[in-house]
N, C-alpha and C positions, 0 to 999 in steps of 0.2 A: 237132411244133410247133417254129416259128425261136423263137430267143433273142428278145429285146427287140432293139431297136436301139441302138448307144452314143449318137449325137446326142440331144441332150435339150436343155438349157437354160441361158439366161444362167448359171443359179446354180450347174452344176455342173461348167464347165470352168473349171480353176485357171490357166487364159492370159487369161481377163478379169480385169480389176483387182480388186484386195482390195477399193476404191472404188466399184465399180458393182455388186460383189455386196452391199456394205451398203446402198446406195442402192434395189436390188431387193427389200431384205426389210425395211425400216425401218418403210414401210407396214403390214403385217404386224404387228410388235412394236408399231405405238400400241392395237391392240385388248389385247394382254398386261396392260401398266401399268392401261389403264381400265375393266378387268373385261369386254372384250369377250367372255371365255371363261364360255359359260352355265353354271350350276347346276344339280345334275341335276334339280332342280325345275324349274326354267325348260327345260332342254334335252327333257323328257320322256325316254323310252325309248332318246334318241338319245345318252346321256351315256357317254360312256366309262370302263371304270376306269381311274384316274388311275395307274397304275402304267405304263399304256402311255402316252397320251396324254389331250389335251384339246380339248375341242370347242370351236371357235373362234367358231361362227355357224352358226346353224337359224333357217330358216322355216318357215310353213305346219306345225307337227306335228301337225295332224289328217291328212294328207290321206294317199290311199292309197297315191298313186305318189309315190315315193321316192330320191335321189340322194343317195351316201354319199361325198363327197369327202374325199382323203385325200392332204394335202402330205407330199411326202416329201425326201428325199436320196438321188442316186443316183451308180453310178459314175462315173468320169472321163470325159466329154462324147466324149474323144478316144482316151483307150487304153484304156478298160474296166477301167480299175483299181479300187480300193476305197481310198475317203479311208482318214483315220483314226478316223469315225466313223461311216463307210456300214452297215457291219455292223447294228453297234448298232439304228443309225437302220432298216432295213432289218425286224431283227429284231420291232421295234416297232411296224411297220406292218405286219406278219403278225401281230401277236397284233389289231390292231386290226381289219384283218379277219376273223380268224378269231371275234373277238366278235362282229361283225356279221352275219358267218355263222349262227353260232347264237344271238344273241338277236334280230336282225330277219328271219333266213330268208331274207338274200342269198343269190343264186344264181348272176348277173351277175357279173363283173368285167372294167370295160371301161380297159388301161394303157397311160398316155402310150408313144408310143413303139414298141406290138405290132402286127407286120404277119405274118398267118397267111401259109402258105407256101399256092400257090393250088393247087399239087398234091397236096396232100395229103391235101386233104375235099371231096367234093362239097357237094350244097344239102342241107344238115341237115336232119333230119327230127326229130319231136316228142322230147321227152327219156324215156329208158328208164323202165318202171314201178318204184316204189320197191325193188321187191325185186332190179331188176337192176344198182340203181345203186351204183357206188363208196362202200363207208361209211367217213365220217368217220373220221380218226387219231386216235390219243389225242392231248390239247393238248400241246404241248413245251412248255417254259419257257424263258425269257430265254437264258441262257447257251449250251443247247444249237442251240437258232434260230442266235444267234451264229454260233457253230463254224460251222454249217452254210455259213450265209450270208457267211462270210469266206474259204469256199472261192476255191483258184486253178486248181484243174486242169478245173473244168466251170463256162460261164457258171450262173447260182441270182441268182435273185432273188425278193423277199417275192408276189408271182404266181404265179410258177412253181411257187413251193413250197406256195400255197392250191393247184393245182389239182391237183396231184401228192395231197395230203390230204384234199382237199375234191371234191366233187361238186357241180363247178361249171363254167359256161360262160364262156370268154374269148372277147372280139369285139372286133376292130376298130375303133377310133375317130377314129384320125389319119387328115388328108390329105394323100395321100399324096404330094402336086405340093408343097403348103404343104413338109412338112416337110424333103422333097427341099432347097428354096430355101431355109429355116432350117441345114441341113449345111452348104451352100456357102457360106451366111456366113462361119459359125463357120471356117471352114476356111481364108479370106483373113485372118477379124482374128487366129488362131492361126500362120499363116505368118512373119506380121510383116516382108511385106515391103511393104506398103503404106506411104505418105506420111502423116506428121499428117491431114490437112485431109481423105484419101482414109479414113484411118480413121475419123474423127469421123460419115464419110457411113455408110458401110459398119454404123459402130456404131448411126445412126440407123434407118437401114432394117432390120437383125437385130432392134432392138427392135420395129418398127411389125412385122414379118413374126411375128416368136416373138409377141404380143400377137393376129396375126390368127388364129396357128394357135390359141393357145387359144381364141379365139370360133369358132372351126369344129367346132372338137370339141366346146362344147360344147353348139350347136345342134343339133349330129347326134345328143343322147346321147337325148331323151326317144324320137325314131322307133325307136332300138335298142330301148330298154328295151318300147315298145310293139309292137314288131315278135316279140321274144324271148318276151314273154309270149302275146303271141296265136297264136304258133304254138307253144306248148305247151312248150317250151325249160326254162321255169324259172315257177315257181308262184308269185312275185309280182311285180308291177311296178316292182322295186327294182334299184340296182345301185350297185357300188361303183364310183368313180373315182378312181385313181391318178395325179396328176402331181406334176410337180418345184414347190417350193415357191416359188421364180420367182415362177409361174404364178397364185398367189393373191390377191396381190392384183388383180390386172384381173379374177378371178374374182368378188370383191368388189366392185368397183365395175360390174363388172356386174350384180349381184345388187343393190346401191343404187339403181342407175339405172332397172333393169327393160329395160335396153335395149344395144345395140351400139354404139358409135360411137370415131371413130379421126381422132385430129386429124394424123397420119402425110400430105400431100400425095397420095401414091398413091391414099390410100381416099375422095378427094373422089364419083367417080363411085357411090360404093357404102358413104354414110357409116353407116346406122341401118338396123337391124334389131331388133325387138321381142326379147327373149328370150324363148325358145320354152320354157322353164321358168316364165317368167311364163305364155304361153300358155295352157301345158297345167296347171298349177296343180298344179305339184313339192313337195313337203315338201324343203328341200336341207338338209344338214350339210356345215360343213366340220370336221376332225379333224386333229388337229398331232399327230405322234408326240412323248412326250416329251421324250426328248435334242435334238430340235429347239424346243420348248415353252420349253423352259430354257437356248436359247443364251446367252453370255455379249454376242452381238454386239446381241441382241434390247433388253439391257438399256442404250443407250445410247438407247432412243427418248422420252428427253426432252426430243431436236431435232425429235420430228419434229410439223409442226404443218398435216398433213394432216387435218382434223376428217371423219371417213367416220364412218357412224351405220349400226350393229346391223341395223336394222331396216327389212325390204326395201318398195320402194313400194308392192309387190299385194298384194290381200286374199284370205285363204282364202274357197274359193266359199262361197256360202250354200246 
């Protein structure tokens, strides 16, 4: 199995401005302040314990098929390093899956950013009987996840180390042209040797491009999850999904909207598309590791006066 890839997102290379990373997550922090984060009454089965994190936003909690979204923190965009809170934050989102492993019976996990290496697996065939399969680790704790995940001599991250543990399937979900074009960005506005006016464009289009990639992934994610269950892979129609916190809120207002769309110039010829999570009629969670739950930056959003509403426009089927 390849490592993850370093490119990732606005929020996690420290050569974009302290300014644009607040302005990427401010969104985000108005659901904090005004109780956007359900109860485990309200959230059902999907509520996390509050030790790891908190559940931002669920729909649909009857339904059967299921997507467990999980903002996170990841290494430095550009050198693969680890902030000074990656660990942590890292740590926190492995215990968060490792809950949802065993109290919802994921099996899936589909991470921003993971491209299998093509040599190295042919076309999968059904998942082994339970008696051949991998059994579960004992759970680690907080501290020692850490240690782990603050390693420098082998890339580890909170993935690698569900799968390494768990008896589970990693697949595929970035595009791969998309994100290719997302790197090349990052890599002129990171040079700096570009002009004002040539970065302001540059900065325009990394944003409309990093916002399409996340609507590509996450059109593609119910075919997988249906694709993985029907060919016998994993025994429920669920899966977890992994991206950089970035990435949440357009995941959000796509989830508001019930739909795609991108006031970006480029996306005129190809503005709207249904969300195929409305389509297919998703139960979705999203899930904030805690040390992100509780940024200090989060709590300045009593600027922000983006009013986005809970509660998504489709109805659970009847």
């Amino acid at each position: 199995m390849t490592p993850f890839s370093y490119f990732d997102s606005r929020y996690s290379s420290p050569r974009i401005s302290f300014k644009q990373k607040v302005g990427g997550i401010l969104v985000l922090s108005f659901f904090l302040l005004l109780g956007g984060f359900l109860s485990a009454a309200e959230a059902g089965s999907g509520a996390c314990p509050p030790a790891y994190g908190k559940v931002l936003f669920e729909c649909n909690p009857t339904q059967e098929k299921q997507l467990f979204i999980i903002g996170m923190g990841h290494r430095d965009a550009l050198t693969g390093s680890n902030g000074r809170r990656t660990a942590k934050i890292q740590a926190e989102v492995y215990k968060l899956g490792e809950w949802l492993i065993r109290q919802e019976g994921v099996e899936l996990v589909l991470p921003e950013g993971f491209f299998k290496n093509p040599g190295a697996q042919k076309t999968p065939g059904p998942a082994p009987p339970d008696s051949e399969k991998k059994k579960p680790s004992e759970s680690l704790d907080l501290k020692t996840l850490e240690a782990k995940l603050a390693g420098k001599t082998a890339f580890i991250n909170a993935e690698i180390l569900l799968k390494r543990n768990y008896p589970i399937v990693l697949q595929q979900v970035e595009d791969k042209k998309c994100y290719e074009e997302v790197g090349a960005l990052i890599g002129k506005l990171s040079s700096r040797e570009c002009a004002l006016d040539e970065y302001a464009r540059i900065k325009a289009e990394l944003d409309y491009r990093q916002d399409r990639r996340t609507a590509l992934m996450l059109q593609k994610i119910p075919e997988i999850i249906d694709r993985e269950y029907a060919a016998g892979r994993v025994k429920t129609p669920k899966a977890i999904f992994t991206i950089g916190l970035s990435h949440v809120p357009p995941i959000l207002r796509y989830l508001h909207t019930g739909e795609i769309r991108f006031s970006f110039r480029a996306a005129e010829n190809n503005n709207f598309q249904e969300l195929n999570l409305q389509r297919h009629n998703f139960r979705v969670s999203i899930l904030i590791p805690k040390s992100l739950a509780e940024d200090p930056i989060l709590e300045t959003s009593a600027v922000v006066k983006n009013h986005f509403v809970t509660s998504p426009p489709y109805r659970e089927s009847k």
